[in-house]
DSSP file (Angstrom, degrees, kcal/mol; ACC not computed):
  #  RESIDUE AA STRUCTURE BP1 BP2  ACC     N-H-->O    O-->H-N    N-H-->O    O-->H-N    TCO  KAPPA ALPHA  PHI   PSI    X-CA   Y-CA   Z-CA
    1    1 A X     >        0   0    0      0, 0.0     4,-1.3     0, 0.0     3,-0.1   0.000 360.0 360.0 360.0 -28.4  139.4  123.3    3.7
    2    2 A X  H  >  +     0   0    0      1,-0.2     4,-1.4     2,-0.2     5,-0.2   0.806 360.0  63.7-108.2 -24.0  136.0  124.3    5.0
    3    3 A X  H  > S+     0   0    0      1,-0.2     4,-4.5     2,-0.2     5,-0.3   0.918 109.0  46.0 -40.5 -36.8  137.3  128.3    3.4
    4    4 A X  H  > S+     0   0    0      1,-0.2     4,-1.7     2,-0.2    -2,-0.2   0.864 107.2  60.9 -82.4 -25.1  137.1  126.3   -0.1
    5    5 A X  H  <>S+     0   0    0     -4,-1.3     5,-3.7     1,-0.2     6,-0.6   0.772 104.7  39.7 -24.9 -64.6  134.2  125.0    0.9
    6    6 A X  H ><5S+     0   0    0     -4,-1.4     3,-2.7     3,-0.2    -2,-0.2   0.863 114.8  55.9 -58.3 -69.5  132.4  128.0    1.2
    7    7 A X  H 3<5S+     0   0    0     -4,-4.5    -2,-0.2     1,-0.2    -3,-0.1   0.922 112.0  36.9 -61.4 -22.7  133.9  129.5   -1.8
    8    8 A X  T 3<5S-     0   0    0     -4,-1.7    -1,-0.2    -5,-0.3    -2,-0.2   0.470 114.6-117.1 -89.1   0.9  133.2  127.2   -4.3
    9    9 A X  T < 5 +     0   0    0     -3,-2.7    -3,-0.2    -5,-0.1    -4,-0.1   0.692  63.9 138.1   1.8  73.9  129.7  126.5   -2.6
   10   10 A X      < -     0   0    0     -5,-3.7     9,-3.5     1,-0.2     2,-0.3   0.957  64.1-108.7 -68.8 -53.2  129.6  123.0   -1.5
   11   11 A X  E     -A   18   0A   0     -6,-0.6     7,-0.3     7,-0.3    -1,-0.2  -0.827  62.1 -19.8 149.2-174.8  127.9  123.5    1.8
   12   12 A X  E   > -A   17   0A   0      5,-1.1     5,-0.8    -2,-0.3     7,-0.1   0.079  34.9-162.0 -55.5 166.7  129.4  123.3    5.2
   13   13 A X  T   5S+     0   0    0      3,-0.2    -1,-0.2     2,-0.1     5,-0.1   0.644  87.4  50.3-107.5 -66.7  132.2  121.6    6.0
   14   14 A X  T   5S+     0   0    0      1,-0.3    -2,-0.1     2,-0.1   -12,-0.0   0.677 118.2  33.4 -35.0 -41.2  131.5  121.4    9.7
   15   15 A X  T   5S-     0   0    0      2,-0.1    -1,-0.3     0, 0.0     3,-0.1   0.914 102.4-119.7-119.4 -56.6  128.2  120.1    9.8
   16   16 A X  T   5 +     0   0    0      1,-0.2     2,-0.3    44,-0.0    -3,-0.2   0.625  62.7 155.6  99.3  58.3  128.4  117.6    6.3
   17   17 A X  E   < -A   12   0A   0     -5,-0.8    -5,-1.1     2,-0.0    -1,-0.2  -0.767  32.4-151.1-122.1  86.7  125.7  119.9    5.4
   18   18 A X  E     -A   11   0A   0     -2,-0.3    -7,-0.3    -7,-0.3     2,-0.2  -0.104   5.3-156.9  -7.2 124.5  125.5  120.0    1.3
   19   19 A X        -     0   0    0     -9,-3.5     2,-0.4    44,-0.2    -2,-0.0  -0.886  14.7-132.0-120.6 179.9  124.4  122.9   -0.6
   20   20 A X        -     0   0    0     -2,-0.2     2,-0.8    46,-0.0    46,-0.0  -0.830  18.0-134.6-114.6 147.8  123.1  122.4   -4.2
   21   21 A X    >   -     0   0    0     -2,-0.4     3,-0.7     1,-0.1   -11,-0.0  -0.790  16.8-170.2-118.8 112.4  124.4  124.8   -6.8
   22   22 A X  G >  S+     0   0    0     -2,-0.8     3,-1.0     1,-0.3    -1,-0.1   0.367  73.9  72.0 -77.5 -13.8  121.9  126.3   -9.2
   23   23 A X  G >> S+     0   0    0      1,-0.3     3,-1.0     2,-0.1     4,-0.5   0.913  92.5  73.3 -54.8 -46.4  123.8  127.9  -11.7
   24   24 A X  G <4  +     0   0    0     -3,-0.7    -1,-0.3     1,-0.3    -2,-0.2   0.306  64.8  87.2 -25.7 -35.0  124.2  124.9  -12.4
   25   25 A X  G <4 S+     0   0    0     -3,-1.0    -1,-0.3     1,-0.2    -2,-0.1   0.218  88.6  44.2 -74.5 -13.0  121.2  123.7  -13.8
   26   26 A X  T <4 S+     0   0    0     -3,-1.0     2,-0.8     2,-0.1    -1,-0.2   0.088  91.8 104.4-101.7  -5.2  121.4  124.4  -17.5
   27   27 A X  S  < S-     0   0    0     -4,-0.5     5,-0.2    -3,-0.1    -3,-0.0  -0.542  81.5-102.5 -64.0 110.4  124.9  123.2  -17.5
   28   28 A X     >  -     0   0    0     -2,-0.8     4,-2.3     1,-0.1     5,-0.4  -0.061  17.2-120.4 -50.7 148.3  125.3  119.7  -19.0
   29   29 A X  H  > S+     0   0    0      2,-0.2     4,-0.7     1,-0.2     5,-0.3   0.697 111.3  51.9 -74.8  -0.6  125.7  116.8  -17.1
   30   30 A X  H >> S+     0   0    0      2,-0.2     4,-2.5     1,-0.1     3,-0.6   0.923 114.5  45.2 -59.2 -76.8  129.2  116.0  -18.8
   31   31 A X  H 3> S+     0   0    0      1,-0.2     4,-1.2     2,-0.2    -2,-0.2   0.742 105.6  56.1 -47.9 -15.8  130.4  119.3  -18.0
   32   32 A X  H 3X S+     0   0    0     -4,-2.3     4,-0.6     2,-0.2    -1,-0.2   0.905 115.4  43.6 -81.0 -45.2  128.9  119.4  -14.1
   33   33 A X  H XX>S+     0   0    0     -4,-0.7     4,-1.9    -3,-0.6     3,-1.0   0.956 112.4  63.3-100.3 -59.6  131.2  116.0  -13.6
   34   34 A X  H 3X5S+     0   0    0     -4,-2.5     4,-2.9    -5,-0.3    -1,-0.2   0.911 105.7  36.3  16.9 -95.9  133.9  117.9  -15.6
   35   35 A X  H 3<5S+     0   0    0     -4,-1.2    -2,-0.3    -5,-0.4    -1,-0.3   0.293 119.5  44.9-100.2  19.7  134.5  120.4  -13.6
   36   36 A X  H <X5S+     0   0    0     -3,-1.0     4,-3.4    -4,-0.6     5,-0.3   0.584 106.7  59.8 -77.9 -34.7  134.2  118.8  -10.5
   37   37 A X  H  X5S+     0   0    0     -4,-1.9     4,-1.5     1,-0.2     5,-0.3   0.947 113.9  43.5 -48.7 -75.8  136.2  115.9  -11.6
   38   38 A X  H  X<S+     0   0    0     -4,-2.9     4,-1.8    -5,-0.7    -1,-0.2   0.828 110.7  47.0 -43.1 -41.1  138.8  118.6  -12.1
   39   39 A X  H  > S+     0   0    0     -4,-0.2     4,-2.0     2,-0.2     5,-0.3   0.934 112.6  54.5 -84.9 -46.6  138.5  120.6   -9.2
   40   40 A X  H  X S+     0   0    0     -4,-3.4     4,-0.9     2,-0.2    -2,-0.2   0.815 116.6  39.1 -37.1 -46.0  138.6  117.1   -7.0
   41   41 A X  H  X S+     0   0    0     -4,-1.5     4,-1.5    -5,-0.3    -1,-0.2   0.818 107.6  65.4 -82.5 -37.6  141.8  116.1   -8.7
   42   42 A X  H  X S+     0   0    0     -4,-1.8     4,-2.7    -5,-0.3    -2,-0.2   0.973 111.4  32.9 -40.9 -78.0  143.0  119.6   -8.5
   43   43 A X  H  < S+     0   0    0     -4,-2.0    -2,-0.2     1,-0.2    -1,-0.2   0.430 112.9  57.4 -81.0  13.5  143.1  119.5   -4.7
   44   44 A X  H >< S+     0   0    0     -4,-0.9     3,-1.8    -5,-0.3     4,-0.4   0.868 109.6  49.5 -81.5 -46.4  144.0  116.0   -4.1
   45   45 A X  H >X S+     0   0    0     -4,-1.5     3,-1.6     1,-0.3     4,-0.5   0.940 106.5  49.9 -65.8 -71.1  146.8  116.7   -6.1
   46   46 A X  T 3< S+     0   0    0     -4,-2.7    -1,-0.3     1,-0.2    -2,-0.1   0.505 122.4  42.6 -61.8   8.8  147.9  120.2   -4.0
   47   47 A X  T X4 S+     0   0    0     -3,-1.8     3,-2.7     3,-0.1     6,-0.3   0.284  77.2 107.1-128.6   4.9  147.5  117.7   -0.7
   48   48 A X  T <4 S+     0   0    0     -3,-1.6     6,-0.1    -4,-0.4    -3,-0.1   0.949  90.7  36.9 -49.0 -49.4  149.2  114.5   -2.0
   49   49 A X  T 3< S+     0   0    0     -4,-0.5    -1,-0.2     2,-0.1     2,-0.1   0.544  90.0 109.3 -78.3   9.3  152.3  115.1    0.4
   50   50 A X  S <  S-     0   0    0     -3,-2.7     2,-0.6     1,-0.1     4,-0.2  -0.510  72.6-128.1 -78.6 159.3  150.1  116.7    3.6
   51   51 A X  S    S+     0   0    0      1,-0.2    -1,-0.1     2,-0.1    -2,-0.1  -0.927  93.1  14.0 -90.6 101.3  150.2  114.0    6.6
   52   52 A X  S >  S+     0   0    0     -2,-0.6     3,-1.0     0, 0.0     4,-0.2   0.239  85.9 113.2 130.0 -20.2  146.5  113.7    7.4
   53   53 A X  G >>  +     0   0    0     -6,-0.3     4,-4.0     1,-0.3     3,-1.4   0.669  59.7  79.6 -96.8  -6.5  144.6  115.2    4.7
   54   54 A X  G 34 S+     0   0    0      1,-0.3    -1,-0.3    -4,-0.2    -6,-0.0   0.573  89.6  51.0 -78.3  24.1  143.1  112.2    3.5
   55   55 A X  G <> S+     0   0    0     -3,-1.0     4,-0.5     2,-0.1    -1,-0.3   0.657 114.3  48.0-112.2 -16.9  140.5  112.0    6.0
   56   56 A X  H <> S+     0   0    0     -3,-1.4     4,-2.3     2,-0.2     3,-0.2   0.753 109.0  55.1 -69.1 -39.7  139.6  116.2    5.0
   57   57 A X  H  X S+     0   0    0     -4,-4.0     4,-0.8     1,-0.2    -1,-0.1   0.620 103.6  55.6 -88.2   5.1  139.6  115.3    1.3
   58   58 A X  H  > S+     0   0    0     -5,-0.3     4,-2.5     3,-0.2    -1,-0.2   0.947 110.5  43.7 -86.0 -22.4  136.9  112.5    2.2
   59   59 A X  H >X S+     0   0    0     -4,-0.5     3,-3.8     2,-0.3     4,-0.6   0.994 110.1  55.3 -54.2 -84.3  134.6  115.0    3.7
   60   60 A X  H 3X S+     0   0    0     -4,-2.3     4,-2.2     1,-0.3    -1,-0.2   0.734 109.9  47.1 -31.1 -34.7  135.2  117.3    0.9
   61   61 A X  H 3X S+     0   0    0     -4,-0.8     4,-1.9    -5,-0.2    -1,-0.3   0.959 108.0  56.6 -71.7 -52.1  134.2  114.5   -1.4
   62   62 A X  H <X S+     0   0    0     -3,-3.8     4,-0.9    -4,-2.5    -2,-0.2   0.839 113.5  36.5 -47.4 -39.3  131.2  113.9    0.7
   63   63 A X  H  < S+     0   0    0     -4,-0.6   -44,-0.2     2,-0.2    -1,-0.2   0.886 111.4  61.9 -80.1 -42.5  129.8  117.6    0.4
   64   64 A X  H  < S+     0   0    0     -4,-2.2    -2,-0.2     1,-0.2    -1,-0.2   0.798 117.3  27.5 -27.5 -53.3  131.0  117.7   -3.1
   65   65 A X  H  <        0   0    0     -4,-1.9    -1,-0.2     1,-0.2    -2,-0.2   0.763 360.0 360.0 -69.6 -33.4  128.5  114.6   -4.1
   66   66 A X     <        0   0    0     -4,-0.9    -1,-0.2    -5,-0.2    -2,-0.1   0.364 360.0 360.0 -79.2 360.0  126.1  115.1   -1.7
């Protein structure tokens, strides 16, 4: 999880550290929620069956919002 982190650049995983993503910034805000909204569902989806993972995908949510 904290690899997808990285790539996709939410911000740390370890720390709960947020980063803000600047491309971002002429993007509408329909489209920002979009594609997070997708990507969120995406890997909830590839984790449905893991034993554990909902306590990783809340983090991931955390950094995601934050």
């Amino acid at each position: 999880m904290s690899e997808f982190c990285q790539r996709k650049g939410y911000g740390n995983y370890d720390t709960l550290r947020p980063s803000s993503k600047y491309g971002w910034v002429l993007v509408d805000d329909a489209e920002i929620l979009l594609a997070y909204n997708a990507e969120m569902r995406g890997i909830a989806n590839y984790y449905a069956l893991a034993s554990g993972a909902k306590g990783s995908l809340r983090r991931l949510m955390f950094l995601a919002t934050g």
